[in-house]
C-alpha positions in Angstrom: -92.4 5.0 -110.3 -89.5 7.0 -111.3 -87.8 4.3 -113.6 -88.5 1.0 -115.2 -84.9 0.0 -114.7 -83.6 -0.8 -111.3 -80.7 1.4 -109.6 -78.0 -1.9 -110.3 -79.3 -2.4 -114.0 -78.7 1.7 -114.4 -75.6 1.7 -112.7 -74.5 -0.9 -114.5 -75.6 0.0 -118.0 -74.2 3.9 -117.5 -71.0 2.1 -116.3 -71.0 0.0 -119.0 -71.4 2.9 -121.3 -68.3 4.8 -119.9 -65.9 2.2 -120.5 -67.1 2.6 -124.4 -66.6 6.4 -124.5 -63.5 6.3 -122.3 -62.0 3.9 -124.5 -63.0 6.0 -127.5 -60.5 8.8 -126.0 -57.2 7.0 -126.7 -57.7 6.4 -130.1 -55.1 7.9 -132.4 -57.2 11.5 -134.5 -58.2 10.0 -137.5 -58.0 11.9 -141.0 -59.0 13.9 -142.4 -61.4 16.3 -140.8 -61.0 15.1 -137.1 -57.1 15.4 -137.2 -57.4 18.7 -139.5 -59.7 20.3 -136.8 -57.3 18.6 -133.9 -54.7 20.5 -135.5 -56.2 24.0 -136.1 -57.1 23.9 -132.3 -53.2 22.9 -131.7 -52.4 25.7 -133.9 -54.5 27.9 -131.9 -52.7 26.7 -128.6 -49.8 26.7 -129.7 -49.2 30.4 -131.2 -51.7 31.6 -128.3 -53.9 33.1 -130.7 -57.4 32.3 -130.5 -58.9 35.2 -132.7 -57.4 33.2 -136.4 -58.2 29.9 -137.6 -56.1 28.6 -139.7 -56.0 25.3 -142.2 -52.4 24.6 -142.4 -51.0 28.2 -143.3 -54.2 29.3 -144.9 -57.4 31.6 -143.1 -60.1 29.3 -142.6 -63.7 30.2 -143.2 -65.7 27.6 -142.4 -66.6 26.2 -139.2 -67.7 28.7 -136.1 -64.8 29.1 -133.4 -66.5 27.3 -130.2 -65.1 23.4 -130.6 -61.8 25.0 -131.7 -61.5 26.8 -128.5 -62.7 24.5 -126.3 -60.1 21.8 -127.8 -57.1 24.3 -127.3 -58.2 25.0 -123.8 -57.9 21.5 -123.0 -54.4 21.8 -124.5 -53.6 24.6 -122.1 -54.8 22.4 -119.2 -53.6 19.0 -120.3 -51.1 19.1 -122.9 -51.8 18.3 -126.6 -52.9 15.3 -126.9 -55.7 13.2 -128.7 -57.5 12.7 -125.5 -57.4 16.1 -124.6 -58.3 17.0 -128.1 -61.2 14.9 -127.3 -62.2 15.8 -123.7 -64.7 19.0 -125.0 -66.7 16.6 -126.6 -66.6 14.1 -124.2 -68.0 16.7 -121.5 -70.5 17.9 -124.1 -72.2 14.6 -124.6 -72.6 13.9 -121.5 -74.5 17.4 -121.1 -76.6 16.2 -123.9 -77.5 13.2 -122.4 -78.5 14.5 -118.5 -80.6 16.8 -121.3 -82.3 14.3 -122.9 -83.1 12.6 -119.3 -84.4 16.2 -118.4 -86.5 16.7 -121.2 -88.2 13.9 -121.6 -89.2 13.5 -118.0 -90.7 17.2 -118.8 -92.7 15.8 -121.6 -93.0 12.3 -120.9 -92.9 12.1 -117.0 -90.1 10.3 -114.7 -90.2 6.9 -116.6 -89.4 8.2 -119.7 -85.9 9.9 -118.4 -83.4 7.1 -118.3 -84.5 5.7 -121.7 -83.8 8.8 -123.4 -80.4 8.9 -121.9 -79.4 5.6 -122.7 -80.8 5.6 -126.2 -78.8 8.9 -127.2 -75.5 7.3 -125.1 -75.9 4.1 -127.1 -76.3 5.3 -130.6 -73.7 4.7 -133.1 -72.8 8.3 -134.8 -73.1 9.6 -130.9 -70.4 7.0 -129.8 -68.4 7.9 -133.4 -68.8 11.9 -132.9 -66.7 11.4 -129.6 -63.6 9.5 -131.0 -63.6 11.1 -134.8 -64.3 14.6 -132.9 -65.4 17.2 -135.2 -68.2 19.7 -134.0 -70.7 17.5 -133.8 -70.4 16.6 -130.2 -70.5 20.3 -128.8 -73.2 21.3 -131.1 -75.4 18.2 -130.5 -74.8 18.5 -126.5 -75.4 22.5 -127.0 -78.4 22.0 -128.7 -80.7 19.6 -126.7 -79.4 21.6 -123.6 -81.2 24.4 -125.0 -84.2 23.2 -126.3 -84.5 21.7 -122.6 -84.4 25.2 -120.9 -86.3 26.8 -123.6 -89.2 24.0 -123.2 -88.8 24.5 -119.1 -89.3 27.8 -120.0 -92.2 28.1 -122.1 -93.9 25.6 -119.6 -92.5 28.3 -116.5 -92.3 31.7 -118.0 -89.4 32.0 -115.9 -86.5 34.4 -116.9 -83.6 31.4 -115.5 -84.4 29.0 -118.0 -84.8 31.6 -121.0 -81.0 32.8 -120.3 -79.4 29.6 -120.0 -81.5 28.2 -122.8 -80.5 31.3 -125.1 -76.5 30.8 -123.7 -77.2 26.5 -125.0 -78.0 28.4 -128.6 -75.1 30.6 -128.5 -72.9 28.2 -128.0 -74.0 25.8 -130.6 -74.3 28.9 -132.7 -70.5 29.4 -132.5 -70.1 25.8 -132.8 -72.0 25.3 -136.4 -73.7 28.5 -137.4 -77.0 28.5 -138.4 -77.6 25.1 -138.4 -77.7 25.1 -134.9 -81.0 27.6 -135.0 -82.7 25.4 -137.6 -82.2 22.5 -135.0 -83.0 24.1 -131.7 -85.4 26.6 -133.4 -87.5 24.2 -135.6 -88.1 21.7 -132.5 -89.3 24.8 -130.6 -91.6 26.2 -133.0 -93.6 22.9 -133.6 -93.7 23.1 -129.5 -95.2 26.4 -129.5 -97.6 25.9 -132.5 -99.1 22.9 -131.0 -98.9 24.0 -127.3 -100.7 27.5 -128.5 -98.1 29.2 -126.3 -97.6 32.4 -128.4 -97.2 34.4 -124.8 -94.0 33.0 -124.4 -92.7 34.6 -127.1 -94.3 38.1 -127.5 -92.6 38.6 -124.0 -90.1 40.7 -123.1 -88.1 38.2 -121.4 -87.7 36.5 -124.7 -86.0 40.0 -125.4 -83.6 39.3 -122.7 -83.2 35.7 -124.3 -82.0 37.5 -127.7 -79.6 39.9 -125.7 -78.3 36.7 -123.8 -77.6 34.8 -126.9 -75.7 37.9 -128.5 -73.5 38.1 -125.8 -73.1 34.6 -125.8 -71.6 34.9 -129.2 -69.7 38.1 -129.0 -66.5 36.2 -128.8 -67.2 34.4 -132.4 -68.6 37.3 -134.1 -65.6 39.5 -133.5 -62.7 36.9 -134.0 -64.6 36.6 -137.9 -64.3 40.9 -137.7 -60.4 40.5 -137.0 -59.7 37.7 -139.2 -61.4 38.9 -142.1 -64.1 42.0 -142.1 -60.6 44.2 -140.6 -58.5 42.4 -143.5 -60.7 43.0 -147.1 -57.7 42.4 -149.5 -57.5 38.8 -148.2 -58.4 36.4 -150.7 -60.3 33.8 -148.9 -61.7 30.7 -151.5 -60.6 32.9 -154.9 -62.4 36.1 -152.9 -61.6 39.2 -151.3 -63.9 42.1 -149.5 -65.2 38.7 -147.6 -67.0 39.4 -144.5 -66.9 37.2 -141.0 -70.1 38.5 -140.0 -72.1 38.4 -143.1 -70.9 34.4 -143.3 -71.8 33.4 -140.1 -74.8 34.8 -140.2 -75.8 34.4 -144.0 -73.1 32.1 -146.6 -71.9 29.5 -144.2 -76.1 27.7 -144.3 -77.5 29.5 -146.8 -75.0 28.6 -149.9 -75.4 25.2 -149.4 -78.6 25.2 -151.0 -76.9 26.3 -154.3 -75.0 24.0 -156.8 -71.3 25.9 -156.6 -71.5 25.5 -152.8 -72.2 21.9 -152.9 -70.1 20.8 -155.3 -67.0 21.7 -152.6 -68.5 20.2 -149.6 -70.3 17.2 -150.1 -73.1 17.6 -152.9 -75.8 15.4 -153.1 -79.2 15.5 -155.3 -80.8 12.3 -153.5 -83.3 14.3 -151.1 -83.8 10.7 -149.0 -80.2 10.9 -148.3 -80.9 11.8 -144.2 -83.7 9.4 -144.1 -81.6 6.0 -145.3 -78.5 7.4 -143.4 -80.4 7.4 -140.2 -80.6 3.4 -140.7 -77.3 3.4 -139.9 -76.5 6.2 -137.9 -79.3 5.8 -135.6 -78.4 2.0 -134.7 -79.0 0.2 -132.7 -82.9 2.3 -132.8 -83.3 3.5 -136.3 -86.3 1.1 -136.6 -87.8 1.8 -133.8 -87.4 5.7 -134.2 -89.3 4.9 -138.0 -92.2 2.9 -136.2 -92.2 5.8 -133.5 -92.2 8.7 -136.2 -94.7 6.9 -138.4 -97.4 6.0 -135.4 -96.9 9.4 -133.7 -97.5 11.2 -136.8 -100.8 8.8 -137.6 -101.9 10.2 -134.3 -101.3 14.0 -134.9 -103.3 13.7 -138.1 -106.2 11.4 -136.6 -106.7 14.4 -134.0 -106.3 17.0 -136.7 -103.4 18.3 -134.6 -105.5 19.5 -132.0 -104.3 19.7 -128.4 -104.1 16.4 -126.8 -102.8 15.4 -123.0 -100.2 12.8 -123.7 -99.0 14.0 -127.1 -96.2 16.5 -127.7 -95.1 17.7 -131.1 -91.9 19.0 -130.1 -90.3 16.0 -131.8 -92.2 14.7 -134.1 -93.0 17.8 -135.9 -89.4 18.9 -135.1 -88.2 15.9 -136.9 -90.5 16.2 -139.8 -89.5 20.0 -140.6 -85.4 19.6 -140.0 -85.3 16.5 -142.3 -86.9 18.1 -145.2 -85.0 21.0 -144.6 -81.8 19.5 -144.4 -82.5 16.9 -147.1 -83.4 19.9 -149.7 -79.9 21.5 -149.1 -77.5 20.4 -152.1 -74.8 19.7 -149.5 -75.4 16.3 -147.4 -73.0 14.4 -144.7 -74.4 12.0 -142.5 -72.6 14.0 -139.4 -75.4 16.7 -140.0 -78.0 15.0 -138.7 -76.4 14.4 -135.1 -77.9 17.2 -133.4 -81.3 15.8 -134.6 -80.4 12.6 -132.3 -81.3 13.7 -129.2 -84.5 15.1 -130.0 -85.3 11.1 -131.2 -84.2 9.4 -128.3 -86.6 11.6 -126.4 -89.4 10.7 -129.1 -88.7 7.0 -128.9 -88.7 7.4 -124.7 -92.1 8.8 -125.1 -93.2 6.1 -127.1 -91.9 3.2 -125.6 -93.8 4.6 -122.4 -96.6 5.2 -124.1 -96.6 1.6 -125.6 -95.9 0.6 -121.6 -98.8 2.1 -120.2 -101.3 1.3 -122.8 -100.3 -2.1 -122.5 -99.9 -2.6 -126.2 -97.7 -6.2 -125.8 -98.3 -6.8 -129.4 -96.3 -3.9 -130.9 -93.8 -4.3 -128.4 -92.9 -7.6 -128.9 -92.5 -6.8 -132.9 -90.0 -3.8 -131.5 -88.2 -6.4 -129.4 -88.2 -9.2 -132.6 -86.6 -6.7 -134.9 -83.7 -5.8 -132.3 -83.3 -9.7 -132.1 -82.5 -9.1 -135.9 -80.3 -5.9 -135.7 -78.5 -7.7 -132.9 -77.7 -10.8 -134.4 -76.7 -9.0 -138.0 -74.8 -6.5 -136.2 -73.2 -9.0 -133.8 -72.2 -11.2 -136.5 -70.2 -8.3 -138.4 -68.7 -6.9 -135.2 -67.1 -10.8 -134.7 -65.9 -10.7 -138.0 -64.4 -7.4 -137.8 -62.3 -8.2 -134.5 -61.4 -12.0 -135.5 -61.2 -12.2 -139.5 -60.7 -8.2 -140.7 -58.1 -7.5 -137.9 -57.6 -10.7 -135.5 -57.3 -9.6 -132.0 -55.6 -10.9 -129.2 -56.8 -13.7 -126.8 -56.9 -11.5 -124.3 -58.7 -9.1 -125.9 -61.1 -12.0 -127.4 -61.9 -13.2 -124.0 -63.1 -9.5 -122.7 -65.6 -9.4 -125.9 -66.5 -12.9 -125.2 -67.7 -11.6 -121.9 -69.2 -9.0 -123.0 -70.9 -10.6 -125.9 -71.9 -13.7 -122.7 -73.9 -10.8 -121.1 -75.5 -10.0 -123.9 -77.0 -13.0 -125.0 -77.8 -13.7 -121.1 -79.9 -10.9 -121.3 -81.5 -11.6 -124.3 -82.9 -15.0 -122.7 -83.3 -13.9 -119.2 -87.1 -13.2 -118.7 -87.7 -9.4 -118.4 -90.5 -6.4 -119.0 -90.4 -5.7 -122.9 -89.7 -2.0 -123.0 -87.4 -2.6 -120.3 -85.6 -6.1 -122.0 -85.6 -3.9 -125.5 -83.3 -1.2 -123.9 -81.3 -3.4 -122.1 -80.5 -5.6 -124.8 -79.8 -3.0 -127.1 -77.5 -0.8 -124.9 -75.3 -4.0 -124.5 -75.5 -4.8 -128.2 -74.4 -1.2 -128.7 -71.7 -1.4 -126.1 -70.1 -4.9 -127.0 -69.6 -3.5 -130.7 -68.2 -0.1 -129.6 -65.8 -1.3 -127.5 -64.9 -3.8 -130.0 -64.1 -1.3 -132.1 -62.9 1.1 -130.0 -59.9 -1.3 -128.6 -59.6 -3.2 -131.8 -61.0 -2.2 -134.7 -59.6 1.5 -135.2 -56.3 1.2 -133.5 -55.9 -2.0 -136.3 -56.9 0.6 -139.2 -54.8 3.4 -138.2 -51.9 1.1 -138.9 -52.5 2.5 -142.6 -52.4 6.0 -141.5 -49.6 7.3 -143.2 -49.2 11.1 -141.3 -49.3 9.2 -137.6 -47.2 6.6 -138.5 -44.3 8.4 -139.9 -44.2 10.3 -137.0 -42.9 6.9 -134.8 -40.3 6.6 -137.5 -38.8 10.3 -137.3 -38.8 9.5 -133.3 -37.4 5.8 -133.6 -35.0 7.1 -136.1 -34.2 10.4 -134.1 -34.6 12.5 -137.0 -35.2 16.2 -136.0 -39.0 17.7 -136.1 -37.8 21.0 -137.7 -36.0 19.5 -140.8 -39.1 17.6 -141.6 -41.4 19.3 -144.3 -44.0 18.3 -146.8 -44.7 18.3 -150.2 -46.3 21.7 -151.8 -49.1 22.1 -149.1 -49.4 18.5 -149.1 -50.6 18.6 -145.5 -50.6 15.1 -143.3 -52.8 16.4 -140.2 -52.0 13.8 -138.5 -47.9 14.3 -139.4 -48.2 17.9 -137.7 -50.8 16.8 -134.5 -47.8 14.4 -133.7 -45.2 16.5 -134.6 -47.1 19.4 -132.7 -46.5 21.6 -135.6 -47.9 23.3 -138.8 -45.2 21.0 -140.8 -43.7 24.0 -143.5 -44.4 23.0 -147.3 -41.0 23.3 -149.8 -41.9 23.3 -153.8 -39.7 21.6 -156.1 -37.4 25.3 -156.4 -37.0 25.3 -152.6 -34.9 22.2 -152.8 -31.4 23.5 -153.9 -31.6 25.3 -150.6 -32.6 22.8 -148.4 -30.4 20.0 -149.1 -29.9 17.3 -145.6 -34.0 18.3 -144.9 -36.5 15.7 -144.5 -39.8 15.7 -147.2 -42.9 14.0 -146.4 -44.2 13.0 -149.5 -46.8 10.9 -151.0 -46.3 8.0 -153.5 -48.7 9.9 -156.2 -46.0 12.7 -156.0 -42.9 10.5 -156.0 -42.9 10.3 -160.0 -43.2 14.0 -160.0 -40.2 14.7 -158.0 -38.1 12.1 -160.3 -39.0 14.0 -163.4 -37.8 16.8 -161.7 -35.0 15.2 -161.5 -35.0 15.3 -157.7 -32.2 13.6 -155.8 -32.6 12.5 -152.6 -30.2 9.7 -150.5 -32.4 7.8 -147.4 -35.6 7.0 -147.7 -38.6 5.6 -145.1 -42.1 4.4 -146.2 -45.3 3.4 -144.3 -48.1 1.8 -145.5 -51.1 4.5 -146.9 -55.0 4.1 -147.0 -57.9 6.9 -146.7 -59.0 5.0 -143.5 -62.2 6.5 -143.6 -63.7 5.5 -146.7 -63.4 1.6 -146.5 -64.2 -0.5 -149.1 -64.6 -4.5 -148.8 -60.9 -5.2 -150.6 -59.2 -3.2 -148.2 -61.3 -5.4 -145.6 -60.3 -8.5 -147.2 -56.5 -9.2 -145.9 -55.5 -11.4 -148.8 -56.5 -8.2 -150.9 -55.6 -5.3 -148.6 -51.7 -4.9 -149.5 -53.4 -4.3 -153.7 -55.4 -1.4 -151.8 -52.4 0.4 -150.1 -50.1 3.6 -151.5 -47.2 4.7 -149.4 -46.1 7.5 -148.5 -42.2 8.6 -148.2 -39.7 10.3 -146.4 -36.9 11.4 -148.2 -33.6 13.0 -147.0 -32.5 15.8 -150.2 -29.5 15.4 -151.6 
């Protein structure tokens, strides 16, 4: 039996799916990092230069090239635009899902393949990583392709799957650096250990692997030796003499483990910080990934990890070893853990077979009662969101009410458990995505300050080139719209510039008036950090107490 879900139910599902992740690609970028990294890609485009990266008019040294240059190709074909922008990730998800279908009908047989699809399609950081497009997407999508071949070729020996599995790590290499290896290589090493498959890798087609994988990242490597090993007197973060190669390859992963790191990127001491952000991030199957983990591992240990038809350790020792790893580093964000998401839906796929075949209804129908719960919690706030937060039209009310009819439909329609559990929770997962998607977000980036002004300089005809901002005050979302790297003016440039346009930011305003700045039309919007909500910003009767503006001044 090559599925559990008819070819209608899949069709439909998938379908359902793509209207969520279409949807996604005409949001407005959000700030910061997703319209900062839309930007640098426009940058990129827009100079034809795609050796520098550049944050605002500074050398970036941060993030590997890959997402950047697929985003600016996308400009070249499409235009700039947020879907465009978008469009890379979009394609690379989708890779990473046929890859999770792939690889778990390798280690789980044919049943097992559509569940791990729509479980990675379906979960929430998955769906966010493709609308609030950082590198996530690519690298996730990069990473499961490759630890498909790599698996396909350690089962094989073949030399096919051991190039394109080593091209999969060199482009999520030159997406994220070394993360990517701890991903990909962690999974693959508890595969090996526990498959005693030590041939595959004293082979000298793994040697063809490494040269593939070097090539693969030839491109990266030497745009870091332009930008920076070619230019020592640069000072990049207070530094000069810094090297592009010895970064990539060392800094970038290694210096987050250390306090100075962390404390500019996200430092965190709580080492459980991946394992309660996965309740969240991994909706709508975090539970079920935790009952998964916890009765897969009780196995492994039972049979003192010795071989066992039916049991792979690929994911759960993979799991295991990249979440202590990761949650030992001083520098956490819940977008880290993406590219361990894949490797989970293929664990839970596994399972839910397992469960299926064994005929173990009693463990299944505790599964099934706790999505009830997540449903009904998450449905609840989802409602509220689209009808109290940030009302939405009847029009738009009547599509979720569909949506949501479906849902509860097939909550009460009879079905197979494993096969109810996914259903139910792919629509659960797609009635509050597209809520969100056509609601929720366009709503909130009413208070985004940078995209908003832009549709007053157009409604008020005021020319792109006199607009600047505020001492490196950057707006990414002012110069994605603008399509430009908006120039900066200090207080001393302003004599010179009288009749030019300043973006500026209310906590700056009283600055300029004690500089006894002069300036004689003004514009505000409304200003929020959209992506750090709180509950009074929620609240409408206490939003507007929430808000700063920002400001666009003529000089006089």
């Amino acid at each position: 039996m090559e599925s559990i879900f008819s070819k209608n139910i899949r069709i439909f599902l998938y379908s359902l799916l793509a209207l969520v992740y279409i949807s996604g690609l005409f949001i407005p970028v959000m700030e910061y990092d997703s319209a900062q990294h839309a930007t640098m890609a426009m940058h990129m485009y827009l100079e034809n230069d795609f050796l520098h990266l550049y944050k605002g008019f500074d050398d970036y040294l941060d993030k590997p090239h890959m997402h950047f240059w697929l985003s600016a190709m996308s400009f070249k074909i499409f235009g700039v635009s947020h879907w465009a922008y978008r469009l890379p990730a979009l394609i690379f998800t989708m890779i990473g899902a046929y890859s999770c279908f792939r690889l778990a009908r390798e280690l789980y047989g044919r049943k097992a393949g559509h569940i791990a699809s729509f479980i990675f399609l379906s979960t929430q950081a998955i769906i966010l990583a493709n609308h609030d497009v950082r590198t996530d997407a690519v690298l996730t999508g990069a990473s499961i392709y490759a630890i498909w071949q790599l698996v396909k070729y350690i089962k094989s020996e073949k030399l096919l799957h051991v190039i394109l599995g080593s091209i999969g790590l060199g482009v999520a290499f030159s997406t994220k650096g070394q993360l990517a290896v701890l991903m990909i290589g962690g999974a693959l090493l508890c595969y090996i250990l526990y498959n005693r498959k030590w041939n595959t890798v004293f082979n000298w087609k793994v040697l063809m692997g490494i040269i593939t994988f070097l090539i693969t990242c030839i491109p990266m490597l030497y745009a870091y030796y332009v930008q920076f090993d070619l230019h020592p007197e640069k000072i990049v973060n207070g530094q000069t003499n810094v090297s592009g190669i010895r970064f990539i390859f060392w800094d970038q992963s290694f210096n987050r483990f250390s306090v100075s790191d962390a404390e500019a990127s996200g430092s965190s001491t709580d080492y459980f910080f991946f394992f309660h952000t996965m309740l969240w991030a991994f909706l709508p199957w975090a539970v079920i990934a935790y009952i998964a983990i916890f009765h897969r591992s009780i196995q492994f240990v039972k049979a003192k990890f010795k071989h066992k038809n039916g049991l792979e350790f690929l994911t759960v020792g993979g799991f295991w070893l990249i979440m202590i790893i990761i949650n030992l580093s001083k520098s956490k964000l819940p977008h880290y853990m993406n590219s361990l998401f894949p490797v989970l839906a293929v664990l839970i796929s596994g399972y839910l077979v397992y469960l299926l075949e064994s005929s173990n209804n009693k463990i299944l129908k505790i599964i099934l009662r706790v999505q009830y719960f997540i449903i009904s919690l998450g449905s609840i706030l989802a409602i509220v969101l689209v009808t109290l937060v940030f009302p939405a039209s009847y029009i738009q009310l009547i599509f979720y009410g569909l949506l949501f009819a479906i849902l509860c439909y097939n909550i009460y329609r009879k079905n197979e458990l494993v096969s109810k559990t996914i259903i139910i929770s792919v629509l659960f997962s797609v009635f509050v995505n597209f809520s969100l998607n056509t609601q929720f977000y366009p709503s909130l980036l009413n208070y985004q300050a940078g995209s908003n002004m832009v549709k007053v300089i157009d409604e008020e005809n005021i020319e792109i080139d006199d607009v600047y901002i505020f001492d490196k005050a950057y707006s990414w979302s002012l110069n994605f719209y603008t399509k430009r790297d908006t120039p900066s003016l200090s207080v001393e440039d302003f004599s010179n510039n009288k009749g030019k346009w300043l973006f500026v930011y209310e906590k700056d305003l009283e600055r300029l008036i004690s500089q006894n700045v002069h300036w004689e039309t003004i514009y505000e919007v409304p200003r929020y950090r959209i992506t750090m909500l709180t509950l009074p910003f929620l609240n409408p009767k206490t939003r507007n107490s929430q808000l700063s503006k920002a400001y666009l001044l003529q000089l006089n």
